[in-house]
N, C-alpha and C positions, 0 to 999 in steps of 0.2 A: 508507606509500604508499596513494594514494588508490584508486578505483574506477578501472578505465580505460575510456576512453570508447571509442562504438560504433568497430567495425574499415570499413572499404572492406567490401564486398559481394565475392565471387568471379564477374566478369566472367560471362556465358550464353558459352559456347561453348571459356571456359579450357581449360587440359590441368594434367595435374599435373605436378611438377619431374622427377619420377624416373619417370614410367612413359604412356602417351600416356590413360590414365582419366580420369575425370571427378574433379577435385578437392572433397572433401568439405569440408575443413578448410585453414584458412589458418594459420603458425606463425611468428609474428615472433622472430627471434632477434634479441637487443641488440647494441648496439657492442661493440667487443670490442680487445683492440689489434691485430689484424689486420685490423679489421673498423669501419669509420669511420663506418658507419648502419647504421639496421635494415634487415633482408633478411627479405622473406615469402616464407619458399617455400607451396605448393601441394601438399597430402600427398592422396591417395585412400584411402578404407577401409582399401584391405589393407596399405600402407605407412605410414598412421596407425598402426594397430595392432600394425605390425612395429617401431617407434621408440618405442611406449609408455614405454618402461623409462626411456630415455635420456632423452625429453622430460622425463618427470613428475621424472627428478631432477636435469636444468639448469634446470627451471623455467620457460620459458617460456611465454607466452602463446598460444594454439591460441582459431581463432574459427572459428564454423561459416561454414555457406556465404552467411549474411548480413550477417556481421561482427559478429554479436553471440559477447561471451568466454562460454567454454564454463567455465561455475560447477565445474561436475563434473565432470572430466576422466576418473575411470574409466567414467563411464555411457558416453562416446564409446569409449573406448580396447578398454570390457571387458576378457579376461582377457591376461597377457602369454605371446607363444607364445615 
């Protein structure tokens, strides 16, 4: 699989999916058989951090707030609570 290219930006004035914060992170989840396109949710810091575990071992994709892929996902995630 190739490089992926830059993400969408996170809108000025967004909210995040789960909480009314300011969204840091953007997290594309794939197709799936329930699931017929990608779906971006909108994580903030502290629910970034709280889904560490789960993202880093579905593997998806997580882009900052400019849409560029986050190379290093424990730098963002640091440690899992």
């Amino acid at each position: 699989m190739g490089p992926r290219p830059p993400h969408r930006a996170i809108e000025p004035g967004s909210r995040s999916c789960c909480c009314p914060s300011e969204p840091v992170a953007q997290v594309t989840l794939a197709p799936s058989e329930t699931r017929a396109h990608e779906v971006d949710i909108l994580l903030c810091a502290h629910h970034l951090r709280r889904s560490a575990l789960a993202l880093r071992s579905s593997g998806v994709a997580v882009y900052d707030q400019k849409g560029n892929l986050i190379e290093d996902p424990a730098r963002v995630f640091g440690r899992d609570r």
